[in-house]
C-alpha positions, -999 to +999 in steps of 0.1 A: +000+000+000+009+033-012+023+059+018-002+084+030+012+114+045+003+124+081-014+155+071-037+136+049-041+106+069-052+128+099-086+137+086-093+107+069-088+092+110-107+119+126-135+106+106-136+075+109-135+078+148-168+095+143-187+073+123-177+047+149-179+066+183-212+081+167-227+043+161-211+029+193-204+052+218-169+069+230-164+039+250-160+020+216-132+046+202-103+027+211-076+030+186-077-006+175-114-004+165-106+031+145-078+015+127-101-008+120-127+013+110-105+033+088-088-003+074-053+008+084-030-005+111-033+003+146+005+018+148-012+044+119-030+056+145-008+059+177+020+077+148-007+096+135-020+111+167+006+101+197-024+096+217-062+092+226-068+123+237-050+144+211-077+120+184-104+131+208-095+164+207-092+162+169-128+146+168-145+175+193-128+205+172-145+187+140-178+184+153-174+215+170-164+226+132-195+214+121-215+237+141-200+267+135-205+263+099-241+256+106-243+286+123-224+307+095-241+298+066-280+299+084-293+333+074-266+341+044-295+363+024-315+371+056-316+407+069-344+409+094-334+401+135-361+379+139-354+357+106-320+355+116-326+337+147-353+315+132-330+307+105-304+297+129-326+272+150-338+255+116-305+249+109-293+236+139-327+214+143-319+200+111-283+191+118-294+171+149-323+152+129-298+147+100-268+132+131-284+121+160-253+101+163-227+128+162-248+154+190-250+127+216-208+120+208-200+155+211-216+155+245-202+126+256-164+142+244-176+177+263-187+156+297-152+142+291-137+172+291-153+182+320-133+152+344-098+154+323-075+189+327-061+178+295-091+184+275-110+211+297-095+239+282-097+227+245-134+220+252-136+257+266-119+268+235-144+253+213-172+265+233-162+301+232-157+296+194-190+290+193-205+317+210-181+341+196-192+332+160-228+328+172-226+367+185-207+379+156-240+368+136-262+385+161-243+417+160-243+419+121-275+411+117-285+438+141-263+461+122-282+451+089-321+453+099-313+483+124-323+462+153-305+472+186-309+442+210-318+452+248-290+428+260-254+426+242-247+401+215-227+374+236-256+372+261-280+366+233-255+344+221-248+322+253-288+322+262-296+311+225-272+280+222-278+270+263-313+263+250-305+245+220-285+223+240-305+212+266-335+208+238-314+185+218-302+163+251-340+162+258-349+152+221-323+124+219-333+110+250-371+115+243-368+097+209-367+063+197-336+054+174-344+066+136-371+087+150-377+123+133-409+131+152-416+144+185-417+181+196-386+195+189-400+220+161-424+233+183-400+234+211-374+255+189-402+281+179-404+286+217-366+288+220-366+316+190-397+332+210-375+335+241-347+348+219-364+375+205-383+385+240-349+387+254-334+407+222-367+433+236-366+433+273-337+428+291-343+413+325-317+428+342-337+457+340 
């Protein structure tokens, strides 16, 4: 077989620990069954990444990835505050009905995090990425339509993708494997509702 450089090797790994972690769980990702996944040899992975946490760490920053483009690309023609928002909730509602899979590993990867210094701050990082590009959106859109939010843009920010997280833990555990029904339309038009109160009244006062 044909050398692969490192650099291209990388992503090709990266992936394939998702598509298994994201069938199996994060207790499944050892670097065997990724090698294995991928069809390479187990020392591909160890040179490749030097070791588990540095691949989980490459795996979070992708899905994290994922998100932010999302996020990015919601609203690219939308000028209004309000469409903005509901653009944004669409697109993250479809993501999650689209990759059940990968939502539930990311929070397993981010509650990882959480109990290993080594991966706390890289988690942080990739939180704050989000929210930083999440508020960038909010502050241009409101530079667009005219709108001037009663609470700043990082707020909005922070408040908006809190709710979408704890909607999309409550959706995965609500639903049954391969199912795209229950109430999380319905829920997000409340979350976009609460969004755009907030935007109007801060409660701060």
């Amino acid at each position: 077989m044909a050398h692969i450089p490192a650099a291209e090797r990388r992503p090709q790994l990266v992936q394939a620990a998702i598509d298994l972690m994201a069938r199996e769980g994060i207790a499944a990702g050892s670097t065997r069954a990724i090698a294995a996944e991928l069809g390479v040899a187990q020392a591909t992975v160890h040179y490749t990444f030097g070791t588990k946490k540095e691949l989980y760490a490459a795996v979070l920053e992708r899905l994290t990835g994922d998100i932010l483009e999302r996020v990015r690309t919601a609203a690219p023609g939308e000028v209004s505050f309000d469409g903005t928002v509901q653009a944004m909730a669409r697109a993250l509602g479809a993501s999650l009905r689209e990759r059940p899979g990968q939502y539930l590993l990311m929070t397993e990867l981010y509650v990882l995090a959480l109990r290993d210094p080594d991966l706390r701050e890289m988690a942080a990082e990739q939180q704050r990425g989000l929210e930083d590009t999440t508020a960038a959106l909010v502050t241009e859109v409101s530079r667009r339509s005219g709108t001037e939010p009663a609470v700043d843009a990082r707020t909005m920010a922070r408040f908006f993708l809190a709710g979408f997280d704890g909607l999309a833990m409550q959706h995965l555990t609500a639903s049954a494997p391969g199912d795209s029904g229950g109430p999380l339309e319905a829920d997000l038009e409340l979350l976009v509702a609460s969004c755009l109160e907030l935007a109007c009244k801060d409660p701060r006062g």
